[in-house]
N, CA, C and O atoms as a CHARMM CRD file, in Angstrom:
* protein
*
  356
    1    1 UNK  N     -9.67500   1.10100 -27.78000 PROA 1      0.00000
    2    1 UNK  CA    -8.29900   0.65100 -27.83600 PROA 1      0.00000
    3    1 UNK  C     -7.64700   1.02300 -26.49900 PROA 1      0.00000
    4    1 UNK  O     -7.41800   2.16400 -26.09900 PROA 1      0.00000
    5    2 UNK  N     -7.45500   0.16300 -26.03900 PROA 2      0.00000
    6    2 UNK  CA    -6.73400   0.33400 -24.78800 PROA 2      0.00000
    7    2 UNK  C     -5.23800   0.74700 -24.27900 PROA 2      0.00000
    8    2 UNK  O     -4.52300  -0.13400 -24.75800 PROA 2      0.00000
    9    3 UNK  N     -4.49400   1.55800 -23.62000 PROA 3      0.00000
   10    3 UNK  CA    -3.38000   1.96000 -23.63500 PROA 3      0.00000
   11    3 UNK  C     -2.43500   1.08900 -24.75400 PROA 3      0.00000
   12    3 UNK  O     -2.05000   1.21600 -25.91600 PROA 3      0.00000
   13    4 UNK  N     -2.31200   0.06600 -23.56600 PROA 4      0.00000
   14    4 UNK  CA    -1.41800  -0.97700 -24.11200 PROA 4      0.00000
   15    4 UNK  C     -1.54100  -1.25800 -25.73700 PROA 4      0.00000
   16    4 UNK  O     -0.47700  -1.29300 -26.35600 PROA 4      0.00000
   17    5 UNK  N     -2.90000  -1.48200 -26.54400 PROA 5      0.00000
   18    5 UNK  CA    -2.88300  -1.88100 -27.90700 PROA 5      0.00000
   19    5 UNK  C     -2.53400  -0.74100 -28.32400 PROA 5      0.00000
   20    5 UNK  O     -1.80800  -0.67100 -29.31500 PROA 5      0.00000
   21    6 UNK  N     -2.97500   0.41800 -27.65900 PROA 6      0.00000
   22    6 UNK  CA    -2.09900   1.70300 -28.40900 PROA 6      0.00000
   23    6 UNK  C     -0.76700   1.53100 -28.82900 PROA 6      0.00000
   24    6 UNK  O     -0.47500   1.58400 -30.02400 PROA 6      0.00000
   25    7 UNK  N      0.24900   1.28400 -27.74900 PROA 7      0.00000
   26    7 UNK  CA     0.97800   1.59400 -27.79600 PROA 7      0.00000
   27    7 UNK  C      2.16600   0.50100 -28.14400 PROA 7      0.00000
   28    7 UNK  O      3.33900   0.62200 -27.79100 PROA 7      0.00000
   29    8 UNK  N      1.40200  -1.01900 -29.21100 PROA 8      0.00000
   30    8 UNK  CA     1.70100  -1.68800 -29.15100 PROA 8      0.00000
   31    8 UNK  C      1.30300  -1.67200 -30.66900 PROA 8      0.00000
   32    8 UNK  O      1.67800  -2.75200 -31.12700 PROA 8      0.00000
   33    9 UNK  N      0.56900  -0.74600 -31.87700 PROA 9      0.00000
   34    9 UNK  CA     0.03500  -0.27100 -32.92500 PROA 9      0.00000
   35    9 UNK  C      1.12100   0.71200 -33.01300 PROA 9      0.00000
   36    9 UNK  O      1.96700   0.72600 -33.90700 PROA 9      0.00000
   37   10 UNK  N      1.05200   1.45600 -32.12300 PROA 10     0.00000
   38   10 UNK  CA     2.26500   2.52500 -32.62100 PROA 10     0.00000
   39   10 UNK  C      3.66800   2.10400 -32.84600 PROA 10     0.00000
   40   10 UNK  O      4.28900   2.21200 -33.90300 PROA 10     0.00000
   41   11 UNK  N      4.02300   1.69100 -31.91100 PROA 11     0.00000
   42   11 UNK  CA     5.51200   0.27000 -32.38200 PROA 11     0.00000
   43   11 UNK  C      5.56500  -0.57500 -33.63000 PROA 11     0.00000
   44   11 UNK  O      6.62700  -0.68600 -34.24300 PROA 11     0.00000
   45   12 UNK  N      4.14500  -1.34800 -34.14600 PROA 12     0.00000
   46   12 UNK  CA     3.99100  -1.96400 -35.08200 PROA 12     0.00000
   47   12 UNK  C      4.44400  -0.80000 -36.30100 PROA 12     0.00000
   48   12 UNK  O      5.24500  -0.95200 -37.22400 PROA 12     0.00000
   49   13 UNK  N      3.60600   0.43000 -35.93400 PROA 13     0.00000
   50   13 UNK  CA     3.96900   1.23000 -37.29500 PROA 13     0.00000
   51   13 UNK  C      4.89800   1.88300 -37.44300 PROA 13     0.00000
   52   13 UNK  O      5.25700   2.23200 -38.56700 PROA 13     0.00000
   53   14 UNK  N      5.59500   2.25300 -36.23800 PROA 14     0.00000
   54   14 UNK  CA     7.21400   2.83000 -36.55500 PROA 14     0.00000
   55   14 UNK  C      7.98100   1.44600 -37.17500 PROA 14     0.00000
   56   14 UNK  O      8.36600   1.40100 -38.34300 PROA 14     0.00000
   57   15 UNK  N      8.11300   0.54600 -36.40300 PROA 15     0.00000
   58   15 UNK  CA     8.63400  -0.57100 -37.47600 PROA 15     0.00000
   59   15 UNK  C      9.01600  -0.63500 -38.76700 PROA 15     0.00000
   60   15 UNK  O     10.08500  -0.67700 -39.37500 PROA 15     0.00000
   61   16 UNK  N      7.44400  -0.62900 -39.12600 PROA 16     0.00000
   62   16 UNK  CA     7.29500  -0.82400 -40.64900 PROA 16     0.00000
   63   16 UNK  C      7.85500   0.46800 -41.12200 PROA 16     0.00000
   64   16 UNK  O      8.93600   0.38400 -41.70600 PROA 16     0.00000
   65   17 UNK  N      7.46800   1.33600 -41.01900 PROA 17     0.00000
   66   17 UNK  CA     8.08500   2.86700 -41.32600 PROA 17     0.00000
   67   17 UNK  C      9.69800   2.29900 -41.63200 PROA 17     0.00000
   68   17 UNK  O     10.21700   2.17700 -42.74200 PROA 17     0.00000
   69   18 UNK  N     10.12600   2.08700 -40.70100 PROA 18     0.00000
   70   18 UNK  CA    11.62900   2.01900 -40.56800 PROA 18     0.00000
   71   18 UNK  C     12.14200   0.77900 -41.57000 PROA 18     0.00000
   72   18 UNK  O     13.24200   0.64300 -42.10500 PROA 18     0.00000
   73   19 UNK  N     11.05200  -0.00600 -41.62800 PROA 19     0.00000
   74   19 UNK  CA    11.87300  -1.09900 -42.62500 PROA 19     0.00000
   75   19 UNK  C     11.94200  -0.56200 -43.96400 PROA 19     0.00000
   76   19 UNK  O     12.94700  -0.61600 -44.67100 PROA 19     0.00000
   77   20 UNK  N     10.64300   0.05000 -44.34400 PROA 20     0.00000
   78   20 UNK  CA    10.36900   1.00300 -45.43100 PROA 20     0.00000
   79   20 UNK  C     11.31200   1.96200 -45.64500 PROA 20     0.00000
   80   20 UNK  O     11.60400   2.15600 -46.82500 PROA 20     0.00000
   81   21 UNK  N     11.84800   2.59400 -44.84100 PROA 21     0.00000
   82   21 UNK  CA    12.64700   3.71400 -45.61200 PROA 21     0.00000
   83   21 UNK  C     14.02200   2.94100 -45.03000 PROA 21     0.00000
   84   21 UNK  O     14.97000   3.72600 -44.99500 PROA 21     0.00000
   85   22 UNK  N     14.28400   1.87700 -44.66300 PROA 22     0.00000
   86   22 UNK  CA    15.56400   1.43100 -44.88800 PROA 22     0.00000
   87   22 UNK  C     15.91600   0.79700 -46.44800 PROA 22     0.00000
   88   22 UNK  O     17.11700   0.72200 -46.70600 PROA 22     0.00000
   89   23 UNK  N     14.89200   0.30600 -47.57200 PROA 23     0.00000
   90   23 UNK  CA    15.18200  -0.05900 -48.59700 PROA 23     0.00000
   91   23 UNK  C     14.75000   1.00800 -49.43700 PROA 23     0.00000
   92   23 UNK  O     15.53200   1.25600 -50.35400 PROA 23     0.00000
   93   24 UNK  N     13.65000   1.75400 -49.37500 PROA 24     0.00000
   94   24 UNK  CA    13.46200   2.86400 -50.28200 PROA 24     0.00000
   95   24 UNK  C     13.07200   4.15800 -49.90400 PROA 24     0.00000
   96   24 UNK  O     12.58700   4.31400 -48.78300 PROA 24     0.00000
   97   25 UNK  N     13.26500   5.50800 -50.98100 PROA 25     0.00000
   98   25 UNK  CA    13.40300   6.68200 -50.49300 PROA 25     0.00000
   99   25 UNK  C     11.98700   6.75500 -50.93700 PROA 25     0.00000
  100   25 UNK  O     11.48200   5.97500 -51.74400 PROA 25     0.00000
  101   26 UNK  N     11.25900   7.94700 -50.23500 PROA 26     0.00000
  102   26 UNK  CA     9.46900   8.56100 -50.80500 PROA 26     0.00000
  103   26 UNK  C      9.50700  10.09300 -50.99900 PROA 26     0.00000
  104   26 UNK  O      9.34600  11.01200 -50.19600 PROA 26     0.00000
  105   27 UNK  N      9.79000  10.07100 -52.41700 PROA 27     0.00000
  106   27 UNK  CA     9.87300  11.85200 -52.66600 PROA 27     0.00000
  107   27 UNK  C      8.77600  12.43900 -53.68800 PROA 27     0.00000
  108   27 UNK  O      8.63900  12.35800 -54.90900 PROA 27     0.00000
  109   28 UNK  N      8.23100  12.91100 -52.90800 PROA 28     0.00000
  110   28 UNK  CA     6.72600  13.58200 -53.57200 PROA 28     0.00000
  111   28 UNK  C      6.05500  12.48200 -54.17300 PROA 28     0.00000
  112   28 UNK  O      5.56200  11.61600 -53.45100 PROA 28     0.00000
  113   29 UNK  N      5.96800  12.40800 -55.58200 PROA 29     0.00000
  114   29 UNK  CA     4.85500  11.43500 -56.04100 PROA 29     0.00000
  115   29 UNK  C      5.26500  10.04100 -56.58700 PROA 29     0.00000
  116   29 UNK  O      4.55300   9.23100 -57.18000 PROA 29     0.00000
  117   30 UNK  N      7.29100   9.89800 -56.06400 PROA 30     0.00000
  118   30 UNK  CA     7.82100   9.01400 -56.52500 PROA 30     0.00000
  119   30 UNK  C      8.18200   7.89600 -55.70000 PROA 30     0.00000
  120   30 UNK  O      7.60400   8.17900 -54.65100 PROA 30     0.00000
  121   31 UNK  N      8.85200   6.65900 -55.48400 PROA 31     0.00000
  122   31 UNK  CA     9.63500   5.64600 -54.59800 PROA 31     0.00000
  123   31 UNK  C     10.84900   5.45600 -55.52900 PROA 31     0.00000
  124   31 UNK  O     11.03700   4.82600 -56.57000 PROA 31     0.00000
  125   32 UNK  N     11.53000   6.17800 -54.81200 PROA 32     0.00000
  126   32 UNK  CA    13.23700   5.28900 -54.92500 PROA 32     0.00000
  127   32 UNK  C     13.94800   4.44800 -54.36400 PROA 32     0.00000
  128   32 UNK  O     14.10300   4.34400 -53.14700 PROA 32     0.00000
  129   33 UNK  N     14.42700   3.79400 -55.19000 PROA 33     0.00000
  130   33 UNK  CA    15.06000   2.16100 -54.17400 PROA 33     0.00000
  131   33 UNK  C     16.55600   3.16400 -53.82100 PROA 33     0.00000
  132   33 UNK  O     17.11700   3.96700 -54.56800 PROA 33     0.00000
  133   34 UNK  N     16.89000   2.77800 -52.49100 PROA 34     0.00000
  134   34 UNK  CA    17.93900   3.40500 -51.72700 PROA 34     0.00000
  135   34 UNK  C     19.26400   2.79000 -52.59800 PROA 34     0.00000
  136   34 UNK  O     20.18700   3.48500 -53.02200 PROA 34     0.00000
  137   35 UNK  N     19.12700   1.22700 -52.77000 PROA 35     0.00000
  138   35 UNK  CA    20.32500   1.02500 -53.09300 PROA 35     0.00000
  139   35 UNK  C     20.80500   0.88200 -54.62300 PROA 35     0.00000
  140   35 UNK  O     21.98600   0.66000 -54.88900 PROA 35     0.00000
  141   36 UNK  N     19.66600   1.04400 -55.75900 PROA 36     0.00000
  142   36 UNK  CA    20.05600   1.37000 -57.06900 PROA 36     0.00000
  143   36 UNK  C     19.34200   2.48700 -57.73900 PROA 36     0.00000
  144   36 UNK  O     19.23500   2.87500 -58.90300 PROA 36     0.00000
  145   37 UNK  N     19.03300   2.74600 -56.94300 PROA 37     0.00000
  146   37 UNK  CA    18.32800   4.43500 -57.53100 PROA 37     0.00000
  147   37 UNK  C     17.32800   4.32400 -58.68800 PROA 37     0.00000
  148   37 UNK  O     17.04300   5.40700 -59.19800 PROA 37     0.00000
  149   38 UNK  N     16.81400   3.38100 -59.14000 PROA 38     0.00000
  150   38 UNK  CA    15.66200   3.22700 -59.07100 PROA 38     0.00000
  151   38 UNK  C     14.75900   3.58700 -58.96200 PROA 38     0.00000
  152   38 UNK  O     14.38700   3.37800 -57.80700 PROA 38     0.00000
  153   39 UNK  N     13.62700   4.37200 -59.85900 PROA 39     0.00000
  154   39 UNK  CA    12.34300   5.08600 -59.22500 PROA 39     0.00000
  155   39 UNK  C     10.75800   4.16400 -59.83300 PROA 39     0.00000
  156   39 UNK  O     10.47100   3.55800 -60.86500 PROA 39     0.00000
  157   40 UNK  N     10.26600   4.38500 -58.95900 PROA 40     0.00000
  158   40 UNK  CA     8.86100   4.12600 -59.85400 PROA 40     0.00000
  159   40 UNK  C      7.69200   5.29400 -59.66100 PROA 40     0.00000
  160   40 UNK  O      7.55800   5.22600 -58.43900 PROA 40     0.00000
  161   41 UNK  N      6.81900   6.26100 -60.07100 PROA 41     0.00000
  162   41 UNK  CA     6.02700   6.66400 -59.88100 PROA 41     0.00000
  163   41 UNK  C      4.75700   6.31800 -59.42400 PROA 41     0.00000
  164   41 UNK  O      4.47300   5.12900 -59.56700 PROA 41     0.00000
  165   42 UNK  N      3.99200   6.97000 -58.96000 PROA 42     0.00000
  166   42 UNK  CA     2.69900   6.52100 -58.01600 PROA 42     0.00000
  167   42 UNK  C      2.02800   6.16700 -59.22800 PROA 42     0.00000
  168   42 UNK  O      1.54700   5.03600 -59.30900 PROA 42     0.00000
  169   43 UNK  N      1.92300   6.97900 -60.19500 PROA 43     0.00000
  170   43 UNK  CA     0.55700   5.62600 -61.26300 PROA 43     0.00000
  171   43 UNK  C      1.18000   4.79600 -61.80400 PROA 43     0.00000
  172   43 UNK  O      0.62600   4.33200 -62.80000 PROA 43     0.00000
  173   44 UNK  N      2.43300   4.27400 -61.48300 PROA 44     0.00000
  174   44 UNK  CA     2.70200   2.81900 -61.94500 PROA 44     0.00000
  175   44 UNK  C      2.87600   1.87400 -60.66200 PROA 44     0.00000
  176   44 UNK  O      3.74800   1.01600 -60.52100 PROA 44     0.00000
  177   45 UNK  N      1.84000   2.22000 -59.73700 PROA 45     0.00000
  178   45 UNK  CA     1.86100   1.94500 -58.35600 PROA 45     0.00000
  179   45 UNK  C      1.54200   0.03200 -58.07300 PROA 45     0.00000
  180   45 UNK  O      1.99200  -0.75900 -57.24400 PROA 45     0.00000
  181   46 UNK  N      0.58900  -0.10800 -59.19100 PROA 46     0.00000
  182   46 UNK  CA     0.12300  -1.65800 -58.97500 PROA 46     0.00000
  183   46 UNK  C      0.86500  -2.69000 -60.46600 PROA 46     0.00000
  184   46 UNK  O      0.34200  -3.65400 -61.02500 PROA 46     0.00000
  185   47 UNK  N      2.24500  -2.01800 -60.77000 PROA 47     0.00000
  186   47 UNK  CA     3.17000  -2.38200 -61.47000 PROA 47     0.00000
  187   47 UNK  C      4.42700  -3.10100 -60.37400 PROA 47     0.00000
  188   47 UNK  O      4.57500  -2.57500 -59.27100 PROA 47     0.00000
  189   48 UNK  N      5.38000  -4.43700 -60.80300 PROA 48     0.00000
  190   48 UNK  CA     6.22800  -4.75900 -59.86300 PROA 48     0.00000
  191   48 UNK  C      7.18500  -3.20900 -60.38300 PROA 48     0.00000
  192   48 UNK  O      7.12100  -2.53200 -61.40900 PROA 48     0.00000
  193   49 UNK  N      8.19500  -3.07200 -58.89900 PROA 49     0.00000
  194   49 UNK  CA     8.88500  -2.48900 -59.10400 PROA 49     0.00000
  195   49 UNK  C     10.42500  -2.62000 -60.21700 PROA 49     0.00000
  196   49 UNK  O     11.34200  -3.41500 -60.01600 PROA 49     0.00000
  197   50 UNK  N     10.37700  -1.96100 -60.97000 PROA 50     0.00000
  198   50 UNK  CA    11.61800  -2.34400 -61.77400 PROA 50     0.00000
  199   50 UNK  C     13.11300  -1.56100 -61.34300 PROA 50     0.00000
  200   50 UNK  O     13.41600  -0.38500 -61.54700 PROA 50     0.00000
  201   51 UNK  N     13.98000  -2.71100 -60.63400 PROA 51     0.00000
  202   51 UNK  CA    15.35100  -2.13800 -60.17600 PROA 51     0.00000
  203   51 UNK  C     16.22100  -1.43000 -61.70300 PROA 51     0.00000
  204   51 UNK  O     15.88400  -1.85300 -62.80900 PROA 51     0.00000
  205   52 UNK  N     17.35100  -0.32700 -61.57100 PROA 52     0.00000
  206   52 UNK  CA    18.10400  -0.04700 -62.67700 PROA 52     0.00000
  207   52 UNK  C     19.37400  -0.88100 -63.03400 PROA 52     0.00000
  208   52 UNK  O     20.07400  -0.72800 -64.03500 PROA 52     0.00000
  209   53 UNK  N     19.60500  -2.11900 -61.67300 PROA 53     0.00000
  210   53 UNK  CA    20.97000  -2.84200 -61.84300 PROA 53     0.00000
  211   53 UNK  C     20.13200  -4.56100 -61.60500 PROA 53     0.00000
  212   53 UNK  O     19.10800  -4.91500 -61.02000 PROA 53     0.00000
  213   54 UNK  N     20.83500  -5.04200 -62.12900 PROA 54     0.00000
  214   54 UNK  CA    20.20000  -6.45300 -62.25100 PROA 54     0.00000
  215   54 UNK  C     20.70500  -7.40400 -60.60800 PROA 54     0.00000
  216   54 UNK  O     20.20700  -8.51200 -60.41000 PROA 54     0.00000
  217   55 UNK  N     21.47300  -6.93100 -59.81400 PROA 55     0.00000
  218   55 UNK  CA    22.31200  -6.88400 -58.64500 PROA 55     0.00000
  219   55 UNK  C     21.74000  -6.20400 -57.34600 PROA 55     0.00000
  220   55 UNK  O     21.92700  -6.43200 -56.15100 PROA 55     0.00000
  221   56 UNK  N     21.07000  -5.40100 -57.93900 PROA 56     0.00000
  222   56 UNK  CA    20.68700  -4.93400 -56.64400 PROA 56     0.00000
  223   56 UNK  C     20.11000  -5.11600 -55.47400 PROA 56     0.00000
  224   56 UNK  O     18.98400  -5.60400 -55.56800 PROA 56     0.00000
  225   57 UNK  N     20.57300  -4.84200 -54.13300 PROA 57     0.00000
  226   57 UNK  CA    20.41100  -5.39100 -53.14200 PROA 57     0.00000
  227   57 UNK  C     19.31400  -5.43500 -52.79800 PROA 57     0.00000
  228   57 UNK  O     19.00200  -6.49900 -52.26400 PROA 57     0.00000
  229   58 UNK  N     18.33600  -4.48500 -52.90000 PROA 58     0.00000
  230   58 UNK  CA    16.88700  -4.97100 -52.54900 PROA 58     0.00000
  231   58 UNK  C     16.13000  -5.71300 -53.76700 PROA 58     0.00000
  232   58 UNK  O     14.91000  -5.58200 -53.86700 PROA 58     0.00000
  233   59 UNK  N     16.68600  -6.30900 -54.47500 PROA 59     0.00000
  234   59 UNK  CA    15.85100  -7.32900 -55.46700 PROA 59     0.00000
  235   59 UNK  C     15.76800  -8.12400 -54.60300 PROA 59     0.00000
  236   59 UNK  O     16.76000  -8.37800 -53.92000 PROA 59     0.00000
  237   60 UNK  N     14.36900  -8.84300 -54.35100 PROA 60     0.00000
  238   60 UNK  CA    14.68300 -10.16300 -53.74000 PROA 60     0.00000
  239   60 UNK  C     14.23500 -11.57900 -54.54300 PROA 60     0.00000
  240   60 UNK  O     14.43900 -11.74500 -55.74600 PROA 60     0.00000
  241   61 UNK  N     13.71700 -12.36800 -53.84100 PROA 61     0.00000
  242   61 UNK  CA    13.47400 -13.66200 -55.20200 PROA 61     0.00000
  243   61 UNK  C     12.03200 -13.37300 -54.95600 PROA 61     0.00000
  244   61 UNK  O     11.17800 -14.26100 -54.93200 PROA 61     0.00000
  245   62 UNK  N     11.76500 -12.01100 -54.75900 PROA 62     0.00000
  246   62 UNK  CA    10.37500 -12.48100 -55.18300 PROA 62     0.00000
  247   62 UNK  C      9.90400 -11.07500 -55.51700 PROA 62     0.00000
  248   62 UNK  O     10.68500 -10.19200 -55.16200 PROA 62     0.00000
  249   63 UNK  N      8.47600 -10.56900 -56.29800 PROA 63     0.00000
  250   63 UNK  CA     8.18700  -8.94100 -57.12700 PROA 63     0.00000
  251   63 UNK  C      8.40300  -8.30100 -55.94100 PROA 63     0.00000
  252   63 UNK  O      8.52000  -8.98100 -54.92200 PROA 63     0.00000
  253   64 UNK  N      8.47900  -7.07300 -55.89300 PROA 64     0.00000
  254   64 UNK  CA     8.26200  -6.29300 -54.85400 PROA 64     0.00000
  255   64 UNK  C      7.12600  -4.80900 -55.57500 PROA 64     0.00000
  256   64 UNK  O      7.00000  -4.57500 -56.77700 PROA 64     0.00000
  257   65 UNK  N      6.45600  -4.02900 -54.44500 PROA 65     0.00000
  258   65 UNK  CA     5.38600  -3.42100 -55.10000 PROA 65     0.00000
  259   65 UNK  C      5.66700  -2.31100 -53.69500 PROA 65     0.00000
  260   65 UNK  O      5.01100  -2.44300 -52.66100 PROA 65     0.00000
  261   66 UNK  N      6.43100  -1.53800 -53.81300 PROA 66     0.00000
  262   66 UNK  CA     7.13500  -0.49900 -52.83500 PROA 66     0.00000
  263   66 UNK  C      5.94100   0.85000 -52.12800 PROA 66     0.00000
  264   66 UNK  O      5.95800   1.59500 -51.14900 PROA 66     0.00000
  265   67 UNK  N      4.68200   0.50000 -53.67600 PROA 67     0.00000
  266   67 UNK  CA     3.67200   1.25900 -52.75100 PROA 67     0.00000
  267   67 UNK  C      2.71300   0.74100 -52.05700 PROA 67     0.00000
  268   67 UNK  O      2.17200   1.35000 -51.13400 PROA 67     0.00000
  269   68 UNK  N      2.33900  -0.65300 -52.49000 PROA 68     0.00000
  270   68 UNK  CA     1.66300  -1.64400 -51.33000 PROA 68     0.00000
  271   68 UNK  C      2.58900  -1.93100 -50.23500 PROA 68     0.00000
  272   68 UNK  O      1.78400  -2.40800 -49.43500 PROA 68     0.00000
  273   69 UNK  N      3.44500  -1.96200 -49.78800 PROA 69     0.00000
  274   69 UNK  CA     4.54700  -1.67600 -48.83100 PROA 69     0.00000
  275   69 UNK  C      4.54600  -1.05400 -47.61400 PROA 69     0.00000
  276   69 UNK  O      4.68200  -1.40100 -46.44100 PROA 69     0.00000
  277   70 UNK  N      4.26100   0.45600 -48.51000 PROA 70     0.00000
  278   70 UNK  CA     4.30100   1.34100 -47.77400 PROA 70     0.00000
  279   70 UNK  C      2.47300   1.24600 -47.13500 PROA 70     0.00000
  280   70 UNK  O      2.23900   0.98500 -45.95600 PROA 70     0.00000
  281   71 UNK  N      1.53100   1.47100 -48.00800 PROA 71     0.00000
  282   71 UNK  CA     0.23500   1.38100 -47.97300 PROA 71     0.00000
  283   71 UNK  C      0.00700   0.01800 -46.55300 PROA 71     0.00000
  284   71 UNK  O     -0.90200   0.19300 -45.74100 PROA 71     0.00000
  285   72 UNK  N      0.73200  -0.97700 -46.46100 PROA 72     0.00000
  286   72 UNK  CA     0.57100  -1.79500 -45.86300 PROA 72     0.00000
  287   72 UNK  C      1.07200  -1.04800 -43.97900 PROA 72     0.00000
  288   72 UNK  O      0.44800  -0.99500 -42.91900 PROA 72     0.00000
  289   73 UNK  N      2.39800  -0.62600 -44.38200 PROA 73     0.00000
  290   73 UNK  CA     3.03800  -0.28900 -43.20600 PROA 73     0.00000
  291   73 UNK  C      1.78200   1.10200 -42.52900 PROA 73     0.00000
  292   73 UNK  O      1.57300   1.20200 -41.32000 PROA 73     0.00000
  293   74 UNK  N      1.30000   1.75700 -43.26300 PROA 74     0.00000
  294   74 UNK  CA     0.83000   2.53700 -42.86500 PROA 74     0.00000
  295   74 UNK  C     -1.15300   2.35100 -42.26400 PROA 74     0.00000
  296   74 UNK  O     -1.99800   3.22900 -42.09100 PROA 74     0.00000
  297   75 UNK  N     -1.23500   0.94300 -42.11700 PROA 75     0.00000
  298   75 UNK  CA    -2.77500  -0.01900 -42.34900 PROA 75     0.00000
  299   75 UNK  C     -3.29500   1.32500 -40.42700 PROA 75     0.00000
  300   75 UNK  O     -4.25200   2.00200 -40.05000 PROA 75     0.00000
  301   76 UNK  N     -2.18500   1.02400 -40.01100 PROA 76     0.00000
  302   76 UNK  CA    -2.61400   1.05100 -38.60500 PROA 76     0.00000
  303   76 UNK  C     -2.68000   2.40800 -37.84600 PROA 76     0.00000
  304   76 UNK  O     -2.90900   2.61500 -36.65400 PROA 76     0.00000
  305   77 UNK  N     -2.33800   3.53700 -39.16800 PROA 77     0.00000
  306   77 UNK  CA    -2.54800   4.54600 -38.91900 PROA 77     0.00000
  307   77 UNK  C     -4.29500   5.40500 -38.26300 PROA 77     0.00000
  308   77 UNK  O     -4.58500   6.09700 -37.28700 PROA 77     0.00000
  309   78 UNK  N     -5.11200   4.81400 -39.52600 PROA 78     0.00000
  310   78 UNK  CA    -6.42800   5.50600 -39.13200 PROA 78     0.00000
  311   78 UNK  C     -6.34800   4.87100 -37.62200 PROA 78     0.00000
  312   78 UNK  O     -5.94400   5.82400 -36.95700 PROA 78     0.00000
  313   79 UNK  N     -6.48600   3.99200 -36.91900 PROA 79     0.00000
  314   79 UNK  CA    -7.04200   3.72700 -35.57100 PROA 79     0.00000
  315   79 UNK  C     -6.29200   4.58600 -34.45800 PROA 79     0.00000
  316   79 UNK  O     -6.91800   5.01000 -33.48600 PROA 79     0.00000
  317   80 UNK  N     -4.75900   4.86000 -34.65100 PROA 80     0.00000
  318   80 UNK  CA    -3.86500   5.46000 -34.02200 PROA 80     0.00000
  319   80 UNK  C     -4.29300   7.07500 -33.63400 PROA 80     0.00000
  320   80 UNK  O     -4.10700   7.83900 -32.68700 PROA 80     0.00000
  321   81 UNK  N     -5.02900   7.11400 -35.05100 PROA 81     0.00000
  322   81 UNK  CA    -5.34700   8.95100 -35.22000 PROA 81     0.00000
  323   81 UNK  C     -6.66000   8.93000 -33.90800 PROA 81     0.00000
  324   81 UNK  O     -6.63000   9.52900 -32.83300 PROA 81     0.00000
  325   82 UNK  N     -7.66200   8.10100 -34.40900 PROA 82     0.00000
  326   82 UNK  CA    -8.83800   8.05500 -33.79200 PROA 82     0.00000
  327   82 UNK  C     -8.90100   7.83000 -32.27200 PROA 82     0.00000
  328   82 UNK  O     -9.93600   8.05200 -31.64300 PROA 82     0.00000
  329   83 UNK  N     -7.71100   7.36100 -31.66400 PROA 83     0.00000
  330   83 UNK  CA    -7.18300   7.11900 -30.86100 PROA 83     0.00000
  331   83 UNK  C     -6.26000   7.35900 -29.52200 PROA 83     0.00000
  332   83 UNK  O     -6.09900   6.92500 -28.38100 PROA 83     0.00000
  333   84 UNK  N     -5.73400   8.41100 -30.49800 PROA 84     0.00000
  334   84 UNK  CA    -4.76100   9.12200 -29.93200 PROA 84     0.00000
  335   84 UNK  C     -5.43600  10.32300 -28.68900 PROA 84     0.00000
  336   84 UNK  O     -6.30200  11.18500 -28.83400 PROA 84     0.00000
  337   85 UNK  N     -4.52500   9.88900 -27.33100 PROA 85     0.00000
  338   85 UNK  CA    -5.44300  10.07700 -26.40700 PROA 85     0.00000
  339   85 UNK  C     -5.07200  11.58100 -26.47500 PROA 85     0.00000
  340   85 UNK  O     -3.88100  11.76800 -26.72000 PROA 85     0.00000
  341   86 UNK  N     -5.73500  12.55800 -26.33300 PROA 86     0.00000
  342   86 UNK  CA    -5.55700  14.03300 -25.72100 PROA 86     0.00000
  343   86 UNK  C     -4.69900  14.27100 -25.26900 PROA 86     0.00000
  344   86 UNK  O     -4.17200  13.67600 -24.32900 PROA 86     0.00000
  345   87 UNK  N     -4.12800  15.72100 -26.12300 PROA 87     0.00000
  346   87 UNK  CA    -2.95600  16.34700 -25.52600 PROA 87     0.00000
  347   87 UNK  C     -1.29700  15.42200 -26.06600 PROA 87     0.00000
  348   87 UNK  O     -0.15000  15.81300 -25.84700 PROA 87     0.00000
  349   88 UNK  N     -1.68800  14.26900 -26.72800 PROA 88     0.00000
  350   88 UNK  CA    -0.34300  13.98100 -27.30900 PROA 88     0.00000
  351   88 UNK  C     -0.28900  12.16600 -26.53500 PROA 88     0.00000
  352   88 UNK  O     -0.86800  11.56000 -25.63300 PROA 88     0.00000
  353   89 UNK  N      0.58700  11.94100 -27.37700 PROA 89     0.00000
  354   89 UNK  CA     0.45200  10.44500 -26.87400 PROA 89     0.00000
  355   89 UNK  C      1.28100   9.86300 -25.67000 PROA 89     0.00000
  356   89 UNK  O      1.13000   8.69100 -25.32600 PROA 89     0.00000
C-alpha cells in the first residue's frame, strides 16, 4: 500500500466513523440512535433497527442495520493496521 492509498483509506475511514457517530451513539455492547434514543443490542445485531418515535430523524425510507454500518465503516481498518508505517502515521 502505497503512501498515498494509505492515506486515502485512512480518510475513507474517518469519514465513515464520522457519519456513524453523527446518527448513532456505541456504548459497550449497545447502538443508540442519537436522535430518538433508541437502542438495539449487539445480539439483535442482524435485526433492522427499531426507532422509539415513529418521526425520527434517522428513520429513513429504507431498514437500517446500525451494526453492519458500523462493521462496514470499519472494512478498511485491518489493511491500515498492517500498514501503518513505523513510528506513527
Amino acid at each position: 500500500m502505497s503512501a498515498r492509498e494509505y492515506q486515502f483509506a485512512l480518510d475513507c475511514l474517518s469519514d465513515d466513523l464520522i457519519k456513524f457517530h453523527d446518527d448513532w451513539n456505541w456504548v459497550a455492547t449497545d447502538i443508540h440512535c442519537r436522535a430518538c434514543g433508541g437502542r438495539q443490542p449487539l445480539a439483535d445485531a442482524g435485526v433492522p433497527f427499531r426507532h422509539t418515535v415513529e418521526d425520527c430523524p434517522n428513520q429513513r425510507d429504507f431498514v437500517r442495520y446500525p451494526w453492519e454500518e458500523l462493521r462496514r465503516a470499519l472494512d478498511h481498518l485491518p489493511a491500515l493496521i498492517r500498514h501503518t508505517p513505523r513510528g506513527g502515521a
